[in-house]
N, C-alpha and C positions, 0 to 999 in steps of 0.2 A: 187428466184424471182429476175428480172430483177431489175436495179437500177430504171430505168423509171417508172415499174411497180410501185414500192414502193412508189419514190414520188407523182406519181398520186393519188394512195390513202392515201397518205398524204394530199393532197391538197385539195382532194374531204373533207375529216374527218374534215378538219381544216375550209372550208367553212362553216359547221353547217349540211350538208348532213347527213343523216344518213340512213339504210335499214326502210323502212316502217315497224313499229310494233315492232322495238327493244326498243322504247324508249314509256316514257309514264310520264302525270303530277299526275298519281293517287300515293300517299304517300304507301311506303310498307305496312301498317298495313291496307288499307283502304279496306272493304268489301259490307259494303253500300250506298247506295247515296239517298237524297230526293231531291226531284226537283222540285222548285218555280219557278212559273213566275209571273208575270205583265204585265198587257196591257195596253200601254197607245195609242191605236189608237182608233178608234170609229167603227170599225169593233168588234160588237158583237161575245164576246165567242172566238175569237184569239187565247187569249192566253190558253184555254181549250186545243182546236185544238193542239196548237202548242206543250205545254206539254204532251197529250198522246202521241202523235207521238212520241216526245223526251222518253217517257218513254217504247213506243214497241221498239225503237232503241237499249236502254240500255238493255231489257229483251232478244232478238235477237243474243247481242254479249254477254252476260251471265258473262261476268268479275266482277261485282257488284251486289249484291243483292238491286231491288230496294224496299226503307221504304218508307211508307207513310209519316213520321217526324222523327227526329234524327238519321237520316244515319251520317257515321265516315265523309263522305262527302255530301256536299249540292253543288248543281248548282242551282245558282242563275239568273233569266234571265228576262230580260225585253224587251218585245216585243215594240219598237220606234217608229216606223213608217210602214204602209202597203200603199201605193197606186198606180195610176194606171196611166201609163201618155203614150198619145196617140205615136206612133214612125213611123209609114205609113200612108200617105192620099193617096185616088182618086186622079184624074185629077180637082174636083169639088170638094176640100180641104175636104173631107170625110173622118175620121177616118176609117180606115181598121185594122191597127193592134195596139194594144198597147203591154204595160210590166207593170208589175206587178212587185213593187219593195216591198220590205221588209227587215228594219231594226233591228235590236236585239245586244242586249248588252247583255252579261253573263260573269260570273266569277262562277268560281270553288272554293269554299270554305271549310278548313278543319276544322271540327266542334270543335274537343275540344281544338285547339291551336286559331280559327280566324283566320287562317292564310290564305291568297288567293295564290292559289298554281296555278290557271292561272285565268287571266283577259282580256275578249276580248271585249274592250269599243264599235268595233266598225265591225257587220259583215252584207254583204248587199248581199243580192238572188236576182234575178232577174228571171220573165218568162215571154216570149212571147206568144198572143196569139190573132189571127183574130179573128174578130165582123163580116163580112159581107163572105156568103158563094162563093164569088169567091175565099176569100182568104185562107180559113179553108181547108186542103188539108188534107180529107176525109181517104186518102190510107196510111197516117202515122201511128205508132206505137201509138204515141202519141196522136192522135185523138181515135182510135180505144179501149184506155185504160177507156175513157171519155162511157158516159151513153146514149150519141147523136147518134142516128141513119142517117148513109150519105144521106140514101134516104130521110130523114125528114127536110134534110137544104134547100132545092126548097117549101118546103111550109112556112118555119118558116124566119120572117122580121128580121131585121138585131138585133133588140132589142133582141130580143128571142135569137137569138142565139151570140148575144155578152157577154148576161146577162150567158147562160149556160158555155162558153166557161171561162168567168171571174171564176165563181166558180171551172170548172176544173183546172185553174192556181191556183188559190188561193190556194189547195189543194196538186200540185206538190208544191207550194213554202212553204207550210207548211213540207212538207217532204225531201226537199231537205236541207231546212234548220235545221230541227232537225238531219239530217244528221251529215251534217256538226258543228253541236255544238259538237254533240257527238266523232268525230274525232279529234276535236279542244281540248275539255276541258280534254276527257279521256282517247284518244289515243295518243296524246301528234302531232298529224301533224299541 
């Protein structure tokens, strides 16, 4: 190996870099995990939502067995904040698109020490999504995963179809951020 080589991955190793998946916060002996939440938004059932999806994530990558109570680990999480704040108007100051924000605080706790083996006070998702059918662009992936038919947005008023398109964010940002807990707290990224 070249001198250059070497200290390049010296430098890389020494920044904190490391290969995807070599490293991780789950403690060697750890086999299961129960997983709490809390909701303190006023969005009904949130944090229901938000824990199965965290808990298909966990069954999906199969490294954990999940308990319903006294896993060796608990992930602890509390759902902050959900809301929805306009980011494109009309010409006629009209709401066209907003984002859908979601805050969550989690920590990763090992049961018989207490010991919080990671703590993430503070993690924010974000998802965009058109209210009025000039903006909702019918031909995307992302459109097309939703329950809305393209041909039904010429009849349905901007309410109807802001209200359907909310709930289909609502839903990516539930899953994207159970995602992401799951990467954070037990894949060690």
């Amino acid at each position: 190996m070249t001198r250059f080589a070497l200290l390049a991955l010296l430098a890389v190793g020494a920044c904190g870099y490391r290969v995807a998946g070599t490293e991780t916060s789950v403690p060697p002996g750890a086999r299961t995990v129960s997983v709490r939440f809390q909701n303190h938004t006023r969005e009904h059932g949130l944090g229901v939502l938000l824990r199965r999806a965290l808990e298909d994530e966990i069954r999906r990558h199969g490294a954990l067995s999940l308990v319903e109570e006294g896993g060796d680990l608990v992930l602890d999480c509390d759902v902050r904040r959900l809301t929805t704040v306009p980011v494109a108007f009309s010409a006629n100051d009209e709401a066209v698109q907003y984002q859908g924000v979601m805050n969550v605080r989690f920590k990763l706790i090992e049961r018989a020490t207490n010991r919080v083996v990671f703590d993430q006070p503070f993690l924010q998702e974000t998802q965009d999504f058109g209210v009025v059918s000039g903006v909702v662009v019918a031909s995307s992936p992302h459109f097309q995963r939703g329950t809305m038919d393209a041909r039904d947005l010429a009849n349905m008023t901007n309410v109807q179809i802001g209200e359907a398109r909310r709930h289909v964010a609502e839903h990516d940002l539930v899953d994207s951020t159970a995602r992401d807990i799951y990467q954070q707290a037990l894949e060690g990224f």
